[in-house]
C-alpha positions in Angstrom: 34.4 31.8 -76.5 32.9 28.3 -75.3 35.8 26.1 -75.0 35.6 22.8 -76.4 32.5 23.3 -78.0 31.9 25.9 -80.7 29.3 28.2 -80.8 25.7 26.7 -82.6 25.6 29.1 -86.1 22.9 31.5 -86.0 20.3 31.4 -88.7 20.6 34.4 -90.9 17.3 36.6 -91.6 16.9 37.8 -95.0 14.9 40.3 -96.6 12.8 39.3 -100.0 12.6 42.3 -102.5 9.7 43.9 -102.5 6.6 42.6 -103.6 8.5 38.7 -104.0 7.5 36.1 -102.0 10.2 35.1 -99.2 12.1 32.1 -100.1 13.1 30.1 -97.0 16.4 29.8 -96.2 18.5 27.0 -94.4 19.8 27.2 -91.5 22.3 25.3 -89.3 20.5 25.4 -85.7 22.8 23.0 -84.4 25.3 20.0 -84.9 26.8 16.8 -83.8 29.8 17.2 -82.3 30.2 13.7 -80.7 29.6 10.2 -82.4 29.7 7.2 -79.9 28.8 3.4 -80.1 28.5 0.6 -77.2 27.1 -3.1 -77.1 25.1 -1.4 -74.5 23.0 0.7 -77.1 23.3 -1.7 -80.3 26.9 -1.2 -81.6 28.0 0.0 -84.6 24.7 -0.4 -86.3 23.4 2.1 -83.9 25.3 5.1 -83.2 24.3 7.5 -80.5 25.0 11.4 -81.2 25.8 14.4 -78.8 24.4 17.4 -80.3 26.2 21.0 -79.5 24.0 22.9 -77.7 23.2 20.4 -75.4 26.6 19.4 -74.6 26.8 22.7 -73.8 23.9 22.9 -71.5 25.4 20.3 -69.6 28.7 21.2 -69.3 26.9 24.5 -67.4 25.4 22.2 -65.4 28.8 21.0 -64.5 30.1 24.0 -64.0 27.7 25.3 -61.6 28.1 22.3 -59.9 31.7 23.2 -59.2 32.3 24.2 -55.6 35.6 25.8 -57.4 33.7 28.2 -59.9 36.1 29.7 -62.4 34.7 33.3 -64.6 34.1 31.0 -67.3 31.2 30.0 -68.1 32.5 26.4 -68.3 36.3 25.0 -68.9 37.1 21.9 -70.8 37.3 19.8 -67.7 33.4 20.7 -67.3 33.1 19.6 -70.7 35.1 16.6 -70.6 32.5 16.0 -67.2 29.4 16.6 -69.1 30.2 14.2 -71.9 31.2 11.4 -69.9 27.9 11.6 -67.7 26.0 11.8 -70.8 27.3 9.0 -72.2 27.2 6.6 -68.8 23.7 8.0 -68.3 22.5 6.9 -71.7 24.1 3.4 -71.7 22.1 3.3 -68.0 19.4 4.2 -69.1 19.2 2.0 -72.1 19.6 -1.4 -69.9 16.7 -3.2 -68.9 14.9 -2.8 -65.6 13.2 -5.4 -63.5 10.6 -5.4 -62.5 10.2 -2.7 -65.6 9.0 0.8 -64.2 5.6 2.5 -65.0 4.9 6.0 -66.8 3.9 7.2 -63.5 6.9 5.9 -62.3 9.3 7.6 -64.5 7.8 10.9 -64.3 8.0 10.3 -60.6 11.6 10.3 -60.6 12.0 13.2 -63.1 10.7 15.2 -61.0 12.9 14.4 -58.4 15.7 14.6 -60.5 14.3 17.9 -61.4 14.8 19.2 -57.9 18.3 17.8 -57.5 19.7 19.6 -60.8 18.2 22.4 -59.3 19.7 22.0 -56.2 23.2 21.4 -57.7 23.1 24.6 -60.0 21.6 26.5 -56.5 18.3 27.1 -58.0 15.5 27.3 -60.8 16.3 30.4 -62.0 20.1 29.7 -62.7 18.8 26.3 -64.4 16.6 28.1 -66.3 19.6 30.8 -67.4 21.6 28.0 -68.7 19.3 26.7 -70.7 18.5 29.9 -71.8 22.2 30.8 -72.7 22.1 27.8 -74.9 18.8 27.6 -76.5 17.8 24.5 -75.1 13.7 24.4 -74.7 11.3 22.8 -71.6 11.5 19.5 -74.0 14.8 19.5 -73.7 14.9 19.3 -70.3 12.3 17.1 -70.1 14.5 14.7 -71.9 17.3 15.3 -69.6 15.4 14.5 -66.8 13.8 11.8 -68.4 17.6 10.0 -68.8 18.3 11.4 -65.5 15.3 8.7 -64.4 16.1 5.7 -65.8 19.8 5.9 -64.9 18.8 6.3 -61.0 16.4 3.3 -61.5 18.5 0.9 -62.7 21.3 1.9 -60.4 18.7 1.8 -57.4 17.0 -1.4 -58.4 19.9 -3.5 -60.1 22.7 -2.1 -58.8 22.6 -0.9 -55.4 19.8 0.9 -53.7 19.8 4.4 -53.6 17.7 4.9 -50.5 17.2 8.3 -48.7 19.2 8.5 -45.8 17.7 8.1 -42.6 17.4 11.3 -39.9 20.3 9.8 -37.6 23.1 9.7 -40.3 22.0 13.3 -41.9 22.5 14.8 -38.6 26.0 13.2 -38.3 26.7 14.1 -41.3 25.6 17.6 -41.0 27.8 17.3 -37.8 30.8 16.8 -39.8 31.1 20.2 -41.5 31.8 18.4 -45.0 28.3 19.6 -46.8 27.5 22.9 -47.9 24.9 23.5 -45.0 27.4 23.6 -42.2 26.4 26.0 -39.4 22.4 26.0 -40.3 19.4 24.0 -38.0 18.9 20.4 -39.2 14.9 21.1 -39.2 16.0 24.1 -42.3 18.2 22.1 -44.4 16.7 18.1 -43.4 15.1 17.8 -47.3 18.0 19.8 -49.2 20.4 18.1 -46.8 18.9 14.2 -48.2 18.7 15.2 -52.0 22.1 16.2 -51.5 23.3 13.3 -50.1 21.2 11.0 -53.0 22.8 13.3 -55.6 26.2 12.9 -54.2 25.7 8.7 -54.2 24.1 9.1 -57.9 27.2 10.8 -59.3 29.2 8.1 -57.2 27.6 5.3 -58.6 27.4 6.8 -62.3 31.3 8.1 -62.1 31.9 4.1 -61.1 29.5 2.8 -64.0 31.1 4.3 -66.4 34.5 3.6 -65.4 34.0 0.1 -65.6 31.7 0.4 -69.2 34.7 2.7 -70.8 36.5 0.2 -72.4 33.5 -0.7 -74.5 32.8 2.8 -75.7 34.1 4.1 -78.8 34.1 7.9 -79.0 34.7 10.3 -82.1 34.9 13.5 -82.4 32.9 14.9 -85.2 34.9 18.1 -86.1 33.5 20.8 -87.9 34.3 21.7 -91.8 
């Protein structure tokens, strides 16, 4: 049983008599399950929706994140994880950049963000298992990554920038023992090391966002009938 979020219905196959023509049937292939609003994304008049099966994609995500896995596949915390960064990525993503970015640069940074998530689930193929698990297609994580972007840029450009960090301080940090490449040759782990480091500084600086921008959120939990 997922926790916090219910499993997506499946549709039901049925069998025309013989010689009829199949009637098609409806099917419920998904849901909302959160409702939310901000001045950030137009108010009231324009709500923004969470949809089930994505929430639970990215409470995955969360989870594999974890350096405390649990057997579950996630826990509520995960989820409770998952919807916040959704939500503090959206409203990021939704503010204006200047100068504004390029196509070329957005799909720039998706794919960077692209190696990242897989980094923090500890690779493609788990990435690919999660989304797998919840039915969520290459468009999908297209627009995940796509969000993913336009968070990091205006957090890099209006915020604070979120530069690489230079060969000096990855060593010391390496040094320290506090990342999860302890114990391997700086010249193996150098380019995991630095996306690590941005990813940890991203989540920061999101984690911070939205602490500030939760106040002028309204959330509602859209419950099932």
């Amino acid at each position: 049983m997922r926790p916090a979020v219910l499993l997506v219905l499946a549709a039901l196959a049925f069998a025309a008599p013989a010689g009829a023509q199949a009637e098609a049937k409806p099917a419920l292939l998904d849901r909302v399950v959160v409702r939310w609003h901000a001045p950030e994304t137009g108010g009231v008049a324009r709500p923004q929706f969470v949809y089930e099966r994505e929430l639970a994609f990215e409470a995955r995500i969360e989870a594999m994140a974890d350096p405390d896995p649990e057997p579950a596949p996630f826990t509520d915390r995960h989820v409770r994880a998952a919807l916040d960064r959704h939500i503090a990525e959206t409203l990021l993503a939704s503010l204006p950049v200047l100068p504004a970015p390029d196509a070329t640069e957005i799909a720039s940074r998706a794919e960077s963000a692209r190696a990242v998530l897989e980094q923090r689930v500890k690779g493609r193929d788990k990435l690919i298992a999660a989304a797998k698990a919840e039915g969520i297609g290459s468009d999908e994580i297209d627009a995940l990554l796509r969000r993913h972007a336009r968070a990091s840029l205006y957090l890099d450009r209006m915020v604070a920038p979120m530069l690489a960090p230079s060969d000096p301080e990855l060593r010391a940090l390496l040094r320290t023992g506090t990342t999860p490449f302890t114990g391997r040759p700086y010249e193996q782990v150098s380019v995991a090391l630095g996306r690590w480091v941005v990813a940890q500084r991203l989540g920061e600086a999101i984690a911070s966002y939205f602490q500030t921008a939760r106040s002028r959120v309204t959330v509602t939990i859209v419950r099932s009938r």
